[in-house]
C-alpha positions, 0 to 999 in steps of 0.5 A, spaced: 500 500 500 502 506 497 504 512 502 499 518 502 502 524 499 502 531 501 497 530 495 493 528 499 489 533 502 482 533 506 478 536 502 474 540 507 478 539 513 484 545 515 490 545 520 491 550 526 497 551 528 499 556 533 493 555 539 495 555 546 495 550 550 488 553 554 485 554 547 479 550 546 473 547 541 469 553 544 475 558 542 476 556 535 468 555 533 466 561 536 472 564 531 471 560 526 464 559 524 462 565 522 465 564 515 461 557 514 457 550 518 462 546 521 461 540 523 468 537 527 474 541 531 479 536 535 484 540 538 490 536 540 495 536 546 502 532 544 508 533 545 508 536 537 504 541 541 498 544 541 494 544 535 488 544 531 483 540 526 476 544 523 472 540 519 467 545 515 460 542 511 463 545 503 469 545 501 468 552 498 468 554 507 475 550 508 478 554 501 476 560 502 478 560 510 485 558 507 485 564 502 484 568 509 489 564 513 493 571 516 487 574 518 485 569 524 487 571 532 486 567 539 488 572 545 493 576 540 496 570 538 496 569 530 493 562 527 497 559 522 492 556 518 493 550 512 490 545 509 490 539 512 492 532 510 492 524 511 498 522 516 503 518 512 505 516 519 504 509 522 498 508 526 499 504 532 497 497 532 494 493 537 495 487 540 489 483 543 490 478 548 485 473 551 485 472 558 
């Protein structure tokens, strides 16, 4: 099976970098859905660092939102905004053990 490449972008979906730690779901929402219907954020806290997933309902929402991607702030912080894409990272397998 072929790797994703950086071609394979999320038609609807977009990346947020430059959150805090404290940001939360209702933050980017609020933010954000004033430029189109969303349907899921998921921020997540690794050891990357805090960042952020924003699915939108059109497509049309998610480029337009890109073409914008300057123009968005959290407590004077700016967002940096891009498409986002399928992980060519490995994902963990799980072994499953009877008892």
């Amino acid at each position: 099976m072929a790797m994703p490449q950086k071609t394979d972008a999320i038609p609807c979906r977009i990346f947020v970098g430059g959150i805090d730690r404290y940001t939360t779901e209702d933050e980017l929402y609020n933010l954000f859905q004033r430029c189109g219907q969303i349907v899921t954020i998921n921020v997540i806290r690794d050891a990357v660092g805090p960042y952020a997933f924003i699915t939108f309902v059109e497509e049309e929402t998610a480029k337009v939102v890109l073409s914008q991607r300057y123009s968005f702030y959290i407590r004077g912080k700016k967002l940096r905004l891009s498409s986002a894409y399928l992980s060519n990272k490995p994902r963990p397998s799980y072994r499953y053990i009877s008892l």
